[in-house]
C-alpha angles and dihedrals in degrees: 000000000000100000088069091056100051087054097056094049089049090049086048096049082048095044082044096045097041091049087054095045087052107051087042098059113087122268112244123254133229133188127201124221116264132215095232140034086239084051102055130096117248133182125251135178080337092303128113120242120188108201115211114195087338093309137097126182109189130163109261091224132344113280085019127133088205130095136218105222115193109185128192099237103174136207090156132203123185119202147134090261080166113048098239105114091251122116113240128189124236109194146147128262121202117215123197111193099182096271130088098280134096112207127215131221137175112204136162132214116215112214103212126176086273092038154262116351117196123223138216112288114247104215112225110170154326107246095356125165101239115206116161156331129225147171103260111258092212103113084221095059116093109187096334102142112207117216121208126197140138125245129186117273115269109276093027121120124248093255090067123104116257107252104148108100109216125158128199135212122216141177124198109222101214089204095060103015088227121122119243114206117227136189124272094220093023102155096206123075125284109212 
């Protein structure tokens, strides 16, 4: 008799386990194609912003009085980054987080038959000097966009003016949205 009972106890702590699994785990989400590359979401730092006309306003944390303020910024480039004979846009994103700092992002935005779809942000620097972007001119290279900014010489503070020229490569994966570095003078293919 008490075998049954054993059972029963052991179904209701699964039922009971499995309910609670379940409501814990993060909703998906999904993001809807926009009209234009300033209206799209992107993601930044693994959060969601949804630009709207270049601009999101979000609350920095809940409970919070600050704001989390993304900004188009711009530098464009316009280019097939896909292969799919539609032109896509590779730009920069600021972020403002409440402190001091200003945040930059490269992200791109994929024009596919519905719409943009906007990537993973690619950090590149608090208080950077931003300059262009550009297709990279390594014949090796397929759609790999190169960014190039200055930053402030290693041991300065952040109030100094950004002096220092680098340049950064970067790949969308159109599987994951997210950007893969690669090498300037890599010797291998990149496709």
């Amino acid at each position: 008799m008490t075998k049954p009972i054993y059972i029963l106890i052991a179904l209701a702590l699964l039922a009971v386990g499995f309910y609670a699994f379940k409501n814990n785990q993060p909703e998906p989400t999904t993001v809807s194609p926009a009209q234009t590359h300033k209206d799209a979401s992107y993601l930044i730092d693994g959060k969601l912003v949804q630009l709207v006309n270049g601009l999101s306003e979000t609350e920095a944390a809940p409970g919070s009085a600050s704001k989390v303020t993304t900004r188009y910024f711009g530098n464009e480039l316009k280019t097939d980054l896909d292969g799919d004979g539609r032109e896509d846009v590779v730009f920069l994103l600021t972020q403002e987080t409440g402190g001091s700092g200003i945040f930059y992002y490269a992200v791109a935005a994929l024009n596919t038959e519905e719409g943009y779809i906007g990537s993973d942000g690619y950090l590149l620097g608090d208080r950077i000097a931003p300059q262009t972007t550009n297709i990279s001119s390594n014949p090796r290279h397929k759609n790999v966009i190169v960014v190039n900014y200055a930053v402030r010489k290693d041991g300065e503070p952040m109030t100094a003016r950004a002096s220092v020229g680098k340049s950064t490569y970067l790949k969308i994966d159109r599987a994951t949205m997210q950007w893969g570095i690669v090498e300037p003078n890599f010797e291998g293919e990149s496709r």
